[in-house]
C-alpha positions as CSV (number, residue, x, y, z in Angstrom):
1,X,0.0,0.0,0.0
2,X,1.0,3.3,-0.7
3,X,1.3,6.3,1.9
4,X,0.3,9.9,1.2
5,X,1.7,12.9,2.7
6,X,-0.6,13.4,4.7
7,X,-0.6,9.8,6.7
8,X,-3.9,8.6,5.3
9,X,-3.2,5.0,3.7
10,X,-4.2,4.4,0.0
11,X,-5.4,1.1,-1.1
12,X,-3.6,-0.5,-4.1
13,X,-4.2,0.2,-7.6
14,X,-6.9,-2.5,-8.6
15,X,-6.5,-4.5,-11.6
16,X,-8.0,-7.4,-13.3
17,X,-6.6,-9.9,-15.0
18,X,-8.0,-11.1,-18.4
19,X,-10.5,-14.2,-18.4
20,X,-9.9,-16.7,-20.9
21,X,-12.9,-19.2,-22.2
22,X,-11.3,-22.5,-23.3
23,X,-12.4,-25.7,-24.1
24,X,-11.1,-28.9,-23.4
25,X,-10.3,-32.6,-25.1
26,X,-8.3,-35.4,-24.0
27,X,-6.6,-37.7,-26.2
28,X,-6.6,-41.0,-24.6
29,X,-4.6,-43.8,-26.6
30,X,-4.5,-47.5,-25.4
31,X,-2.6,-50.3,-26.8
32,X,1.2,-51.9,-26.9
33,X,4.0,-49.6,-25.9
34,X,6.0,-49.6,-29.5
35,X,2.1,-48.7,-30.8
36,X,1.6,-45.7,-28.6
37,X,4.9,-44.3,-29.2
38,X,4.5,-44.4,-33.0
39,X,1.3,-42.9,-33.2
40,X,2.9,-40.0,-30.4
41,X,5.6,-39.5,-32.6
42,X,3.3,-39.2,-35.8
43,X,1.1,-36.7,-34.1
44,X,4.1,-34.5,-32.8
45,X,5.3,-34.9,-36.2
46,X,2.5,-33.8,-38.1
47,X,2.5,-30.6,-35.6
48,X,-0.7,-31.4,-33.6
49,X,0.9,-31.8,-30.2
50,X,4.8,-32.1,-28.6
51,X,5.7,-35.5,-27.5
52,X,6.6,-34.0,-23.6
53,X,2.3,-33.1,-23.5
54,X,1.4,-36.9,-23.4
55,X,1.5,-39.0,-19.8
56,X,4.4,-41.7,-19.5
57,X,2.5,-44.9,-20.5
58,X,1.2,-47.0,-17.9
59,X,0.7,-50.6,-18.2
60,X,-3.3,-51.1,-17.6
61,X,-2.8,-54.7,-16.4
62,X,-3.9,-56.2,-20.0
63,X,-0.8,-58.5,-21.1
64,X,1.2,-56.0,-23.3
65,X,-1.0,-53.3,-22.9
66,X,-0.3,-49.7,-22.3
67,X,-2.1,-45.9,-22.0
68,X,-0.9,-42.8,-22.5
69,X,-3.1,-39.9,-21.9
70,X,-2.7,-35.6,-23.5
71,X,-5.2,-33.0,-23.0
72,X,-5.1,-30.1,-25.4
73,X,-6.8,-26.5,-24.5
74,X,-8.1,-24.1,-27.2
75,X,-9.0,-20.6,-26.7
76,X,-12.8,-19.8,-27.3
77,X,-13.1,-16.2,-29.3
């Protein structure tokens, strides 16, 4: 806070910060490791998403089975 000459105290400036609308979708791939990798690489690739956005794959219990899971955020005009 700010002090004026006189003594009084002044509140802070206000501000507010911008609000943004966004919508949301998850990706969720399932299948054998070598599988999810290749279809993570082909995405990053092709430009739709970075390799790092994507979960570590997790075994699901299924014999040889893996997920990996990336959410992507748009802006709404």
């Amino acid at each position: 806070m700010l002090q004026a000459s006189s003594g009084a105290v002044q509140p802070a400036p206000q501000f507010n910060l911008p609000s943004f609308n966004q919508e949301a979708v998850r990706h969720i791939l399932l299948g054998d490791y070598g599988a999810l990798m290749e279809a993570i690489n082909r995405m990053a690739i092709l430009g739709y998403c970075e390799r790092i956005a994507w979960s570590n794959p997790l075994p699901t219990g299924r014999n040889g089975e893996y997920i990996s899971v990336m959410t992507r955020k748009r802006t709404l005009p």
